[in-house]
MIDOSE-1310 file (N, C-alpha, C; in nm, 2 decimals, decimal comma, always signed):
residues 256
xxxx	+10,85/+12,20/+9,50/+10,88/+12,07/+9,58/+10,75/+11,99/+9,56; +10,78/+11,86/+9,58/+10,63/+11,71/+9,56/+10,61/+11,77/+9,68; +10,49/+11,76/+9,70/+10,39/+11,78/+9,83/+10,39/+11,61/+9,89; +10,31/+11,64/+9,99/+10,31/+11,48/+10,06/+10,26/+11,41/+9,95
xxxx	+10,33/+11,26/+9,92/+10,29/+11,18/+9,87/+10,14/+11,14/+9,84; +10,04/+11,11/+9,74/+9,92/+11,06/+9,81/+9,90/+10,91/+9,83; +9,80/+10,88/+9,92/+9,79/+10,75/+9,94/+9,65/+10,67/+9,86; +9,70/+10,58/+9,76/+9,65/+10,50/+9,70/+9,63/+10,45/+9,73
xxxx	+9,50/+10,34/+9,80/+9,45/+10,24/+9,86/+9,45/+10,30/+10,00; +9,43/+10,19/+10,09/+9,46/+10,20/+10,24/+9,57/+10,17/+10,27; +9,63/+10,22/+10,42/+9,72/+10,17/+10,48/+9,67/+10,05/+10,57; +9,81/+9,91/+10,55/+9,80/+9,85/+10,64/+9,77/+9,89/+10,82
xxxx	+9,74/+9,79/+10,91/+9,77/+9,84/+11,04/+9,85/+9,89/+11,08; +9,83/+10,01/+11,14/+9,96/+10,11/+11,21/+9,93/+10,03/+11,38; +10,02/+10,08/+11,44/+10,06/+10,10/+11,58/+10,00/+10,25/+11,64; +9,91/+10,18/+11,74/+9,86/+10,24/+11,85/+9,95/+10,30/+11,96
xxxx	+9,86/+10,36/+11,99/+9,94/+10,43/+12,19/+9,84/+10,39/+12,25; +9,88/+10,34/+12,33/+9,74/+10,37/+12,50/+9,79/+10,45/+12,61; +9,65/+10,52/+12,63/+9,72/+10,63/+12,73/+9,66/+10,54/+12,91; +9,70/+10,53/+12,95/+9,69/+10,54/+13,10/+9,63/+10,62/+13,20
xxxx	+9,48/+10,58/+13,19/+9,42/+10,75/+13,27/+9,31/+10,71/+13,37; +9,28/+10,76/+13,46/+9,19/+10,76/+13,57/+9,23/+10,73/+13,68; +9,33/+10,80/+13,71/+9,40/+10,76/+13,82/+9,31/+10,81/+13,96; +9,31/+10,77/+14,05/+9,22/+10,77/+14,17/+9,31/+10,90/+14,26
xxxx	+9,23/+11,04/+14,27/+9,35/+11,17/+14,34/+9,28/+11,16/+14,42; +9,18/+11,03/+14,47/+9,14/+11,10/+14,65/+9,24/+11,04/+14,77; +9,24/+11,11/+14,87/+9,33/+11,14/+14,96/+9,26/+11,07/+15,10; +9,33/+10,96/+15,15/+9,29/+10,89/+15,26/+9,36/+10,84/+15,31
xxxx	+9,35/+10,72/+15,40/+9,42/+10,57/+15,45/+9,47/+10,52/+15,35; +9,38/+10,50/+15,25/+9,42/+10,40/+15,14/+9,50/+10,47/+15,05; +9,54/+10,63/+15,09/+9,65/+10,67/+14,98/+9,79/+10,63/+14,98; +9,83/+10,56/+15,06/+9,99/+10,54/+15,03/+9,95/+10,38/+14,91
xxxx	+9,85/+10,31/+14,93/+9,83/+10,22/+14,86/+9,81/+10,25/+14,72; +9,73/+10,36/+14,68/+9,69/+10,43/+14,59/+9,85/+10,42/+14,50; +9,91/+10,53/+14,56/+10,03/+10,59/+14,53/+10,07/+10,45/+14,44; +10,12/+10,34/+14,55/+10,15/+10,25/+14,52/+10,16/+10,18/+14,33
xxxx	+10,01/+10,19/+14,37/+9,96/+10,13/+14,26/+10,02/+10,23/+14,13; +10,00/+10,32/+14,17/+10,05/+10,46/+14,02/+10,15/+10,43/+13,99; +10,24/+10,44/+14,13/+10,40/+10,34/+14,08/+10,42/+10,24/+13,98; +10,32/+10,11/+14,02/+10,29/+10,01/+13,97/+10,26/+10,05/+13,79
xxxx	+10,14/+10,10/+13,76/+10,12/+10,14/+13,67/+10,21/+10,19/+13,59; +10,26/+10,32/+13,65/+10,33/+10,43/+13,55/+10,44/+10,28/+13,51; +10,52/+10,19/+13,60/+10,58/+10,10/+13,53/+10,56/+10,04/+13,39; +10,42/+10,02/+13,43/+10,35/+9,90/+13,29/+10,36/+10,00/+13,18
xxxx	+10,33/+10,09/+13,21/+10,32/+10,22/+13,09/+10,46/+10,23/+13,02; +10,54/+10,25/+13,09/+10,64/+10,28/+13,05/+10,74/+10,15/+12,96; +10,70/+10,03/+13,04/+10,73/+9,88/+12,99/+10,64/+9,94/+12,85; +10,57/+9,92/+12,84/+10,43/+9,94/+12,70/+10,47/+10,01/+12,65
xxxx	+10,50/+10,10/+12,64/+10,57/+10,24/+12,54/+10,72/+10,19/+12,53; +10,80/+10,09/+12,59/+10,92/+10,03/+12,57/+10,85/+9,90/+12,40; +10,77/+9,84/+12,47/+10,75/+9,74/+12,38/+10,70/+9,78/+12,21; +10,58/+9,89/+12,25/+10,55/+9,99/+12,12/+10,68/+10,00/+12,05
xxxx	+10,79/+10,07/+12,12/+10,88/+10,12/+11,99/+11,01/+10,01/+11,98; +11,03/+9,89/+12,02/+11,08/+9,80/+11,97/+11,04/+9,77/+11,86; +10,88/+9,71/+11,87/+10,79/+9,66/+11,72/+10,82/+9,78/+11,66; +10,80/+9,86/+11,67/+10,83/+9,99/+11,56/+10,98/+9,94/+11,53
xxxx	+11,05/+9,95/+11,58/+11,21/+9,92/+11,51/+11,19/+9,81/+11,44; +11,17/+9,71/+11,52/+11,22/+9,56/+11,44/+11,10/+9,53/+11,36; +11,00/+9,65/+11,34/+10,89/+9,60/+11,24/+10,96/+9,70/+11,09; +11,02/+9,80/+11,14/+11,09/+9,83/+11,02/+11,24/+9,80/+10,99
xxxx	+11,26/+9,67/+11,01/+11,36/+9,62/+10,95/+11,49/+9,63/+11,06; +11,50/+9,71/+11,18/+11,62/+9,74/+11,23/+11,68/+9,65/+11,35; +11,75/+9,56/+11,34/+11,80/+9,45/+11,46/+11,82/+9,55/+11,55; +11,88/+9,42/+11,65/+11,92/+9,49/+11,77/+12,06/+9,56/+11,76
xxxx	+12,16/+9,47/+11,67/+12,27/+9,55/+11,66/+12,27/+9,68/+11,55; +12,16/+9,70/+11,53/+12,16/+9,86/+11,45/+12,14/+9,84/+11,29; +12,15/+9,69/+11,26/+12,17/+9,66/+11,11/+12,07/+9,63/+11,07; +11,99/+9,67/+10,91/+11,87/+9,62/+10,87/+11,88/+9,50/+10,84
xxxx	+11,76/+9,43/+10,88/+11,72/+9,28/+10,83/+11,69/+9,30/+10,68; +11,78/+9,15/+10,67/+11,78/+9,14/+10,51/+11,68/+9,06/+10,47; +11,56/+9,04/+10,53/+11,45/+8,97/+10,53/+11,45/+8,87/+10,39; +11,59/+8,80/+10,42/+11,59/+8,68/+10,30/+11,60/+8,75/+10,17
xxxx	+11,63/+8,87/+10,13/+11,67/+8,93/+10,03/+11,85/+8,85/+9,96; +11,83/+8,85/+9,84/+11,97/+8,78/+9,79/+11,99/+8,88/+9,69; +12,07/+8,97/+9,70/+12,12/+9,06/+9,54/+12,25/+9,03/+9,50; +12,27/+8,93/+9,45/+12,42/+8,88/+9,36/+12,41/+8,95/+9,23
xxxx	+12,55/+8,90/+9,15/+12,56/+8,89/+8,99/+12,45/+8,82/+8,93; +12,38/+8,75/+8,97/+12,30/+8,66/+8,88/+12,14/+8,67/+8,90; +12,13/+8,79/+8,97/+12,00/+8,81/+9,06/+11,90/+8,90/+8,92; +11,95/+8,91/+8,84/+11,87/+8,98/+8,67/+11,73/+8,87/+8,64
xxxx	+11,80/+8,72/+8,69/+11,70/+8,65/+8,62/+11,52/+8,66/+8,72; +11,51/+8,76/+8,83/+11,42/+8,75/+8,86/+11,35/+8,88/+8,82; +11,35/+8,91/+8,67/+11,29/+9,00/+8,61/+11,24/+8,94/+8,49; +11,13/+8,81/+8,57/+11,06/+8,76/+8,46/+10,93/+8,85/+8,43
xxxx	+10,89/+8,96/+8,49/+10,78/+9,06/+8,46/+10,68/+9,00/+8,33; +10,59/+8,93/+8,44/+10,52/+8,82/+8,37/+10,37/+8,92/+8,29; +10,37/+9,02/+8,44/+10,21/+9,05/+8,43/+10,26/+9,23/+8,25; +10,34/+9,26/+8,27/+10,41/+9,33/+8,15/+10,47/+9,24/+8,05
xxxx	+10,44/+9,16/+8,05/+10,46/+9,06/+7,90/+10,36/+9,06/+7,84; +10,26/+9,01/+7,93/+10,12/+8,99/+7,86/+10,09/+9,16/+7,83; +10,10/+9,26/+7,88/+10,00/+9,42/+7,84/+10,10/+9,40/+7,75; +10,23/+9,48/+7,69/+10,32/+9,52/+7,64/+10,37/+9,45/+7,52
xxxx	+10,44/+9,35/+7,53/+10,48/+9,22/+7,41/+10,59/+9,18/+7,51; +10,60/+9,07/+7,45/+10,70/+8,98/+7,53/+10,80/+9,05/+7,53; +10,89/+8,98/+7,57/+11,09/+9,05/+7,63/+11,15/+9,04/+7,47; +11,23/+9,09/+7,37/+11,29/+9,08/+7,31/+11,41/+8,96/+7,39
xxxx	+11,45/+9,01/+7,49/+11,60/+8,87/+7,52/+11,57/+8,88/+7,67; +11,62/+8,81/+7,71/+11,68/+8,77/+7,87/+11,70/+8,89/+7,90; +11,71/+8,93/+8,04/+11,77/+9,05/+8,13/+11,89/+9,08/+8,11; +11,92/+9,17/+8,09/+12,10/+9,25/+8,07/+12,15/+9,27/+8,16
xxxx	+12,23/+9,21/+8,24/+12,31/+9,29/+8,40/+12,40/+9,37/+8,35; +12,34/+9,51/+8,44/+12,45/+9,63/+8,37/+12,57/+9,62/+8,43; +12,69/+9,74/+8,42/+12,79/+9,73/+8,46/+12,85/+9,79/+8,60; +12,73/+9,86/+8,62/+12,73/+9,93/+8,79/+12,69/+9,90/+8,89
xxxx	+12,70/+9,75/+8,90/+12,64/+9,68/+8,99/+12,78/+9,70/+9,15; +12,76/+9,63/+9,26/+12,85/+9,65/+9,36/+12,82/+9,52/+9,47; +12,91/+9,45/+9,46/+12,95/+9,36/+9,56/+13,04/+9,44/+9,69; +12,98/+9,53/+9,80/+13,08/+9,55/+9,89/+12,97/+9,48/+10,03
xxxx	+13,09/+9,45/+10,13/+13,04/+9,42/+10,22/+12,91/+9,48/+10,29; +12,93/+9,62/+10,31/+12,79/+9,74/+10,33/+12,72/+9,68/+10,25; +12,69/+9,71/+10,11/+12,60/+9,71/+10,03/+12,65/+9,63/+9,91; +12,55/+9,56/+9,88/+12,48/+9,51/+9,75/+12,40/+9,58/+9,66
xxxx	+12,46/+9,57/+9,50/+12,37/+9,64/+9,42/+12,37/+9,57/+9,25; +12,28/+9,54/+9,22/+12,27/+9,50/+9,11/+12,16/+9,59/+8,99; +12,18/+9,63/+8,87/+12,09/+9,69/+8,77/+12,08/+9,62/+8,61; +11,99/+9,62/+8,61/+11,93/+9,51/+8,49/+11,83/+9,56/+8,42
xxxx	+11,84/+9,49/+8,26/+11,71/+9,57/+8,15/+11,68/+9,50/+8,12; +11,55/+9,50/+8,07/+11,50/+9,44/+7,94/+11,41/+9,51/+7,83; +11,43/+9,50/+7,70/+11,37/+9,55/+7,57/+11,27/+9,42/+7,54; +11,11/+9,50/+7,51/+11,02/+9,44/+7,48/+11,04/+9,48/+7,36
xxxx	+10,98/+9,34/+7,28/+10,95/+9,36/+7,12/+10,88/+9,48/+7,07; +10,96/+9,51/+6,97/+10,91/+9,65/+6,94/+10,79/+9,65/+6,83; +10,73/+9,77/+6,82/+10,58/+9,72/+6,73/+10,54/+9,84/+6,61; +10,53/+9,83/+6,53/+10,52/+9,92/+6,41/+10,38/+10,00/+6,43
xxxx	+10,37/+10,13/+6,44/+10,22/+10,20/+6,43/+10,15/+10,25/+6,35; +10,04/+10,20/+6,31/+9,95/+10,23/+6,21/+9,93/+10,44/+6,20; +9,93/+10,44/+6,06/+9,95/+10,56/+6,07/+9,81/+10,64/+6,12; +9,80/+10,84/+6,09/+9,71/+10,84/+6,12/+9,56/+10,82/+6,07
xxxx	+9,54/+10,78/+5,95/+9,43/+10,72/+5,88/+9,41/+10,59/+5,87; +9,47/+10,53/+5,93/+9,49/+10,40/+5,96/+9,53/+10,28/+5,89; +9,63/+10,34/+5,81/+9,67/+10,29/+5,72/+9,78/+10,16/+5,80; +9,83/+10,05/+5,73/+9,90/+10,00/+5,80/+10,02/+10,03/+5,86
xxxx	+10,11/+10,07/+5,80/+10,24/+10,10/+5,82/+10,27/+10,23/+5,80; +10,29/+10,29/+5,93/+10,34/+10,45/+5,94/+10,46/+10,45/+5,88; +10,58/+10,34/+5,91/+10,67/+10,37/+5,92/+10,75/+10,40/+6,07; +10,67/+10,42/+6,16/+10,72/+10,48/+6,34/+10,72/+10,34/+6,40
xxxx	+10,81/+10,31/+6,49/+10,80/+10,20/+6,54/+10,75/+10,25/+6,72; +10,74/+10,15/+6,79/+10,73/+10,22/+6,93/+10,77/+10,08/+6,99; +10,83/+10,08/+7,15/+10,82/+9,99/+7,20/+10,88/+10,02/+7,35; +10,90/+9,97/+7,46/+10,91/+9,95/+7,59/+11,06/+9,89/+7,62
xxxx	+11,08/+9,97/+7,74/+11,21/+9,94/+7,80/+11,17/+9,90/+7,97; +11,25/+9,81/+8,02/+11,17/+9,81/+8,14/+11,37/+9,80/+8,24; +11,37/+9,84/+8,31/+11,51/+9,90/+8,40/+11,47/+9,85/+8,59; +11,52/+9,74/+8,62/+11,55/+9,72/+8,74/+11,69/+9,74/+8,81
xxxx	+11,65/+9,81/+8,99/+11,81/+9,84/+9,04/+11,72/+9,79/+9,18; +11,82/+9,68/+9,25/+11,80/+9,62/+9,32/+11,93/+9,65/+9,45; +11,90/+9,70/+9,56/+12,02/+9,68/+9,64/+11,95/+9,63/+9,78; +12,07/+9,58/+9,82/+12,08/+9,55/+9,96/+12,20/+9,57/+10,07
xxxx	+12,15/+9,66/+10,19/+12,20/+9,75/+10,29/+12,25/+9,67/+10,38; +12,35/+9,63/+10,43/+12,39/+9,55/+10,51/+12,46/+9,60/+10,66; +12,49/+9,76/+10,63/+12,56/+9,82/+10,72/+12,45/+9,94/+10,84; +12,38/+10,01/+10,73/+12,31/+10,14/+10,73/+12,15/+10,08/+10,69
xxxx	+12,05/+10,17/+10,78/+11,87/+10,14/+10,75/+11,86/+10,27/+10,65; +11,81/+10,20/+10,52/+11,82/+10,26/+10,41/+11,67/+10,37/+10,38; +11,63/+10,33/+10,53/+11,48/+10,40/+10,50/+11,51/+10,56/+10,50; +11,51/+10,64/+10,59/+11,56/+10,76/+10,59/+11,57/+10,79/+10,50
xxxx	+11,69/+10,77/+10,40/+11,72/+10,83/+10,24/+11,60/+10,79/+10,14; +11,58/+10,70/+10,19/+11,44/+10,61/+10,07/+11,29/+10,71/+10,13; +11,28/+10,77/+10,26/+11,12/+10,83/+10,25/+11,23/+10,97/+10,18; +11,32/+11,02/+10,24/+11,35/+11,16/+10,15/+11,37/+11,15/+9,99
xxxx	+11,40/+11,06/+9,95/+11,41/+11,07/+9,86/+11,24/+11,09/+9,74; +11,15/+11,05/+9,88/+11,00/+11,06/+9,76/+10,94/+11,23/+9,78; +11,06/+11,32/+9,79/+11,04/+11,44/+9,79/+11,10/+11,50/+9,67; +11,20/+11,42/+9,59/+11,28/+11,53/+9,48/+11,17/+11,56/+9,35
xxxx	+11,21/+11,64/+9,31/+11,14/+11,69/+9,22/+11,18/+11,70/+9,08; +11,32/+11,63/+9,07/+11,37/+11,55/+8,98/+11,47/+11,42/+8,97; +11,49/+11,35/+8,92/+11,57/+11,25/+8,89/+11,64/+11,22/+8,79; +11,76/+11,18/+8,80/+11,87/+11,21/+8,65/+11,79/+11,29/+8,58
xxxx	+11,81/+11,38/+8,61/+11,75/+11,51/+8,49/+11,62/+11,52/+8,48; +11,54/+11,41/+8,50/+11,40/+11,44/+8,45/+11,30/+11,48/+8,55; +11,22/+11,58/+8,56/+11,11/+11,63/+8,62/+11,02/+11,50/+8,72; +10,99/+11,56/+8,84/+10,93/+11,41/+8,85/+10,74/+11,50/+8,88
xxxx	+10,69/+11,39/+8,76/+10,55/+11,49/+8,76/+10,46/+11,43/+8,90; +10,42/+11,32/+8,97/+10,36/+11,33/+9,04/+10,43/+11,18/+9,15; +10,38/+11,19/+9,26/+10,44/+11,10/+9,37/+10,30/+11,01/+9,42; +10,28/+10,91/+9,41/+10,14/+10,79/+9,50/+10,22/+10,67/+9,59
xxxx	+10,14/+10,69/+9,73/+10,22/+10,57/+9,75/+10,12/+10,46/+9,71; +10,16/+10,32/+9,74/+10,16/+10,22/+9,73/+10,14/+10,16/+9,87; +9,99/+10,12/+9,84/+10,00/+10,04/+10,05/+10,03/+9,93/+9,99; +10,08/+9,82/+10,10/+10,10/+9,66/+10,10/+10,16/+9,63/+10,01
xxxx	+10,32/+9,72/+10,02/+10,42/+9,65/+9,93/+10,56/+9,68/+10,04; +10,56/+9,58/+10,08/+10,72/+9,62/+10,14/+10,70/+9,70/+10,29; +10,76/+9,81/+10,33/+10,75/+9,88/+10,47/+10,71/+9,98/+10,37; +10,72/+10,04/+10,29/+10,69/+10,16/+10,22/+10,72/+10,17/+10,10
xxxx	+10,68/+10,23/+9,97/+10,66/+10,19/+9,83/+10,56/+10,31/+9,78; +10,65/+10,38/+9,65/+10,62/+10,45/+9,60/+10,61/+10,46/+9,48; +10,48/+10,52/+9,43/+10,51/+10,51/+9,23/+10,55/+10,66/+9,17; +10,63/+10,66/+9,13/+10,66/+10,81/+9,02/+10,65/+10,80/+8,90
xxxx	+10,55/+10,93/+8,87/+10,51/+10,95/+8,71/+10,62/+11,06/+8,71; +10,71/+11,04/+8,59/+10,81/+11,09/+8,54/+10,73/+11,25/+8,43; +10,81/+11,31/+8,41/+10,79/+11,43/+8,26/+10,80/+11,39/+8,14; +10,87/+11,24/+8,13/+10,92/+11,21/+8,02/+10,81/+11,08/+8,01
xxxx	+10,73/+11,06/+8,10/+10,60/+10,95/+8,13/+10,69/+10,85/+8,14; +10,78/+10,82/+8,20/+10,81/+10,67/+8,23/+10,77/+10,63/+8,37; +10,76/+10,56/+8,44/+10,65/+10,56/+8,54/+10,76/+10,43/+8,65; +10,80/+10,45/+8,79/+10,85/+10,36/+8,85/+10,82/+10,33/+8,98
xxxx	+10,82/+10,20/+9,04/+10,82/+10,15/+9,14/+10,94/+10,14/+9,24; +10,92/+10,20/+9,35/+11,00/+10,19/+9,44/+11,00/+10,18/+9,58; +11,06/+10,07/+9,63/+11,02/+9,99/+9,75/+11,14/+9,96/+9,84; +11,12/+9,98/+9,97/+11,23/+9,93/+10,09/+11,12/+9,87/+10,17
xxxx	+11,22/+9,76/+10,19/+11,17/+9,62/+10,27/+11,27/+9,61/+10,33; +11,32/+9,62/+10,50/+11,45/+9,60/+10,59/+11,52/+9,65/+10,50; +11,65/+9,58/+10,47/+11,78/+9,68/+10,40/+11,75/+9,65/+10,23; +11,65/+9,61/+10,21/+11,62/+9,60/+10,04/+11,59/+9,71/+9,99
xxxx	+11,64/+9,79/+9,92/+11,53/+9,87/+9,85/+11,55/+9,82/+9,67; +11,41/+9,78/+9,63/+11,39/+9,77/+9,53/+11,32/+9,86/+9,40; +11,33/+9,91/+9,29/+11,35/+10,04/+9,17/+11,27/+9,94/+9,04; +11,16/+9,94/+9,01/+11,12/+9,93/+8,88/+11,07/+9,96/+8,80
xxxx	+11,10/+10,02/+8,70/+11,11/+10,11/+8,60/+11,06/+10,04/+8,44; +10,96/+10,10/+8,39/+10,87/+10,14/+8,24/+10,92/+10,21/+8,22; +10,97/+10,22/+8,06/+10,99/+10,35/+7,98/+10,91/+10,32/+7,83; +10,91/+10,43/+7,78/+10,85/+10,37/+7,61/+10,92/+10,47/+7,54
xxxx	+10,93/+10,43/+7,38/+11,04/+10,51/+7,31/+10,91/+10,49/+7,17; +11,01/+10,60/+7,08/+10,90/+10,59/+6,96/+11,05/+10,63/+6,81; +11,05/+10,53/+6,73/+11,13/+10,56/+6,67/+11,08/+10,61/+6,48; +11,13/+10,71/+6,44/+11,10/+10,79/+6,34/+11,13/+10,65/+6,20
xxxx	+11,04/+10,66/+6,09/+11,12/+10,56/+6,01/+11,26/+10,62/+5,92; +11,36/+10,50/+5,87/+11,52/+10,60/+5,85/+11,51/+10,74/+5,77; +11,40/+10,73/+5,67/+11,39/+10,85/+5,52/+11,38/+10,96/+5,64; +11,31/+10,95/+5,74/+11,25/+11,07/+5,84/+11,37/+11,09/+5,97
xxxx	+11,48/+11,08/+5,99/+11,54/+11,05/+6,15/+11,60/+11,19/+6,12; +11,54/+11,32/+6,07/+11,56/+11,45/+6,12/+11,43/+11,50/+6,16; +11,31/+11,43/+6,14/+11,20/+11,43/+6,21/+11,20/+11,48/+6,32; +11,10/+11,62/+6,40/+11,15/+11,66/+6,51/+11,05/+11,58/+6,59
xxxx	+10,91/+11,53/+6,56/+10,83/+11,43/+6,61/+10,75/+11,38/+6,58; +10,66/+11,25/+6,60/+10,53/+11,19/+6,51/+10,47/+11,31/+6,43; +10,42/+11,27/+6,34/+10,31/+11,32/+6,28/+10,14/+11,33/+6,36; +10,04/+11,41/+6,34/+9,98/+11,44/+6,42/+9,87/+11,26/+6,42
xxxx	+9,84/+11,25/+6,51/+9,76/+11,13/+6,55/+9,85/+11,00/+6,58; +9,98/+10,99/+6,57/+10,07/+10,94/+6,59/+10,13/+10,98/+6,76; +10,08/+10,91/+6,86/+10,10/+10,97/+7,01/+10,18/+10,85/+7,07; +10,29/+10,90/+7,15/+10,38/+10,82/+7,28/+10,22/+10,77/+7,33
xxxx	+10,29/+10,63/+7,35/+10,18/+10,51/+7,46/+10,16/+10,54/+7,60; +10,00/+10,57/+7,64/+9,95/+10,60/+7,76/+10,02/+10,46/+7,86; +10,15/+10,52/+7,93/+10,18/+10,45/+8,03/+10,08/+10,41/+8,16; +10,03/+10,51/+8,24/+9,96/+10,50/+8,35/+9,85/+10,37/+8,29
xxxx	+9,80/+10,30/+8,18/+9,73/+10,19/+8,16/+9,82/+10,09/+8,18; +9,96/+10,10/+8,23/+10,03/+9,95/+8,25/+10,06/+9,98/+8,41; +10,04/+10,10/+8,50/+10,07/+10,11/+8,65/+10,03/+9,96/+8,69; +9,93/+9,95/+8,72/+9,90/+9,79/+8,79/+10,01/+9,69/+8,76
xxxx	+10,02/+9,65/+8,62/+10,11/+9,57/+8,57/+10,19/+9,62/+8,65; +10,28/+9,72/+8,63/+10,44/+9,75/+8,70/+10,46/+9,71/+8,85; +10,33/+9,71/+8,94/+10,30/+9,71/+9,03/+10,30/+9,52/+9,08; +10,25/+9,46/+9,02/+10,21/+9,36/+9,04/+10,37/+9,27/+8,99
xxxx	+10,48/+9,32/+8,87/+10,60/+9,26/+8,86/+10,67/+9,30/+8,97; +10,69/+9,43/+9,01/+10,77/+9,46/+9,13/+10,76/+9,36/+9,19; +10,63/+9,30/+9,30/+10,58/+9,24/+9,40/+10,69/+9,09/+9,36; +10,62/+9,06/+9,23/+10,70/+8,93/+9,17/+10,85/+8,94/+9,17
xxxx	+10,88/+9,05/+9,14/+11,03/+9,03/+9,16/+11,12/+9,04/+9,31; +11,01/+9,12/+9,38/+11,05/+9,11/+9,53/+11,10/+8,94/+9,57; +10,99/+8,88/+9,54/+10,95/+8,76/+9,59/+11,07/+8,64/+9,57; +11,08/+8,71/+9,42/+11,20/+8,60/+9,32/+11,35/+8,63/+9,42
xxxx	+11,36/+8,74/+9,44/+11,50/+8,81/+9,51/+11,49/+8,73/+9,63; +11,37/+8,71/+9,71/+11,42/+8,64/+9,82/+11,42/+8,43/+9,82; +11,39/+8,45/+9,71/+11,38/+8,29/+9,68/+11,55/+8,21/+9,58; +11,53/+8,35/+9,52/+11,65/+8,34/+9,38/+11,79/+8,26/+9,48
């Protein structure tokens, strides 16, 4: 099983308790006044510890009638184009095309769900003597899934979920969170190194995803893998990047 998450950076401000203490147990004239007052207090207390866990509710996302705030979140059919992933253009190579909206997207009243790609230009790799052309190409896949919860607080399933220990089949090698993105935000290094962001904001939870591929040239496509000095691209040097488009595409989703 992933152990607790680790925390990358600081956490924003949490929520405090105050305890209520020093109450006066001496016993006199003035004790029915005394008493009084404890009445008095224990009220405020209890008002205060009412008020603490509203902000706790409605600071994560949950109205009064039970439903998450969609904190200006918009996930339609046409919600792909806010995967302009500016700061992964510049590390990686530009987008080969526009975003692809896949076919498993969901318009239901509960929930909103849209999934979208893009293929960065692919790049030829110098072989291992450095010769120009190996013949291997390599290049980047980048995979957004964007929903929105309209019925159900999507958080629950969203913190359990940064416990599996695999996803569609693949191993999940390590779990970091992410402070100051969303109510909670998590990065997973995959087994297969593709590396993803994942974030719930009220009923948003937003999924962004790096992969990299490495293709054999045609004379070789029984090739069982590169040649030696010929290595899959160190992902973890584009985390920030992936980190910094998420944020951008949050932003675009509530603007789009």
């Amino acid at each position: 099983m992933i152990s607790e998450p680790e925390l990358v950076g600081e956490d924003g401000p949490g929520l405090s308790s105050e305890v209520v203490s020093g109450f006066d147990s001496e016993q006199g004239p003035a004790a029915g006044r005394r008493r009084r007052h404890r009445v008095l207090w224990g009220g405020a207390g209890a008002l205060a510890a009412s008020a603490v866990w509203a902000a706790a509710v409605f600071g994560y996302g949950i109205g009064g009638d039970g439903k998450p705030d969609s904190r200006g979140y918009r996930v339609e059919s046409d919600s792909c184009a806010a995967m302009e992933l500016k700061a992964l253009s510049k590390a990686v190579g530009r987008p080969a095309s526009e975003p692809a909206t896949e076919l498993d997207g969901i318009e239901h009243p509960a929930l909103h769900r849209i999934s979208c790609t893009v293929n960065f230009t692919a790049a030829v790799l110098r072989g291992p003597g450095g010769e120009e052309d190996s013949g291997w190409a390599t290049g980047y896949h980048a995979s957004l899934t964007a929903e929105l919860h309209k019925e159900t607080d999507p958080r629950p399933e969203f913190e359990a979920s940064s416990t599996l220990t695999e996803v569609d089949g693949t191993g999940v090698d390590r779990v970091e969170r992410v402070p100051d993105l969303g109510d909670l935000a998590y990065l997973l290094v995959m087994e297969d190194e593709s590396m993803s962001v994942r974030v719930v904001d009220g009923g948003a939870v937003v999924t962004l995803t790096l992969a990299s591929w490495m293709s054999p040239p045609d004379m070789d496509q029984g090739r069982a893998g590169p040649p030696d000095g010929l290595d899959r691209p160190e992902m973890l040097a584009y985390r920030a990047d992936l980190i910094s488009d998420t944020r951008a595409v949050m932003k675009a989703l509530k603007t789009g």
